[in-house]
N, C-alpha and C positions, 0 to 999 in steps of 0.2 A: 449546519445548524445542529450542534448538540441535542441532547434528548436530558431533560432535569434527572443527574442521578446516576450519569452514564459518561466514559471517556470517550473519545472519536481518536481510532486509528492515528497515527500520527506517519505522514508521509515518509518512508524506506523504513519502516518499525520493521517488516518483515524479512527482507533485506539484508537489513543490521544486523538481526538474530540471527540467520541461518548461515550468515559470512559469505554472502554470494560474492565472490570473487570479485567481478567487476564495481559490487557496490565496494567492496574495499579500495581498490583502485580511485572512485571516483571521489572517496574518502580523503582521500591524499592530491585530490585536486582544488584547485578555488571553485566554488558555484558559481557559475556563470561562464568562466574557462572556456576557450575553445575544448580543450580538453576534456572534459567535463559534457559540456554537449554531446560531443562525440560519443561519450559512453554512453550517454545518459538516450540518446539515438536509440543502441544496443538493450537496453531495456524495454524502452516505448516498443520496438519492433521486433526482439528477439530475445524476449526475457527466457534466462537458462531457464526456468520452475514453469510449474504449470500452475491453469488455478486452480485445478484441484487439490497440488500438496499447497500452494496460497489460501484457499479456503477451510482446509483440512489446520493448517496452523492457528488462523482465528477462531473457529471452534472450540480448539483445545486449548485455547487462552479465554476463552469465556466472551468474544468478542460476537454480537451478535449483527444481522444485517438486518437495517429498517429500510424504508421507503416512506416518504409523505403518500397518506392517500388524497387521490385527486379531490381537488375540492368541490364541495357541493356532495362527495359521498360520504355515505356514515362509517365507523369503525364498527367490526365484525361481521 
């Protein structure tokens, strides 16, 4: 759910940008692929990066992290 005023992350933005290897590889596969899974495996359970340099990169693109607060609580 977007936030009014604000872009949401767009799924492998990070990926793309830094040329993770395999995201390139999986680049040059069809989505859905056996292929494609298979890498895409490699990611979900052995992504090369950490998330700290993952965190460190939205940072420094002005990418901020929210959360909904629970309902029924007030903001601040």
């Amino acid at each position: 759910m977007p936030i009014e005023g604000f872009v949401e992350y767009r799924r492998r933005e990070y990926c793309k940008d830094v040329q993770c290897p395999v995201q390139v590889i999986m680049d040059s596969k069809g989505e859905g692929s056996e292929d494609f899974e298979k890498l895409r495996k490699i990611c979900k359970e052995a992504c090369l990066h950490t998330t700290h340099e993952f965190h460190k990169w939205l940072t420094d693109r002005g990418y901020l992290v929210a959360k909904p607060a629970p309902q029924g609580e007030e903001e601040g």
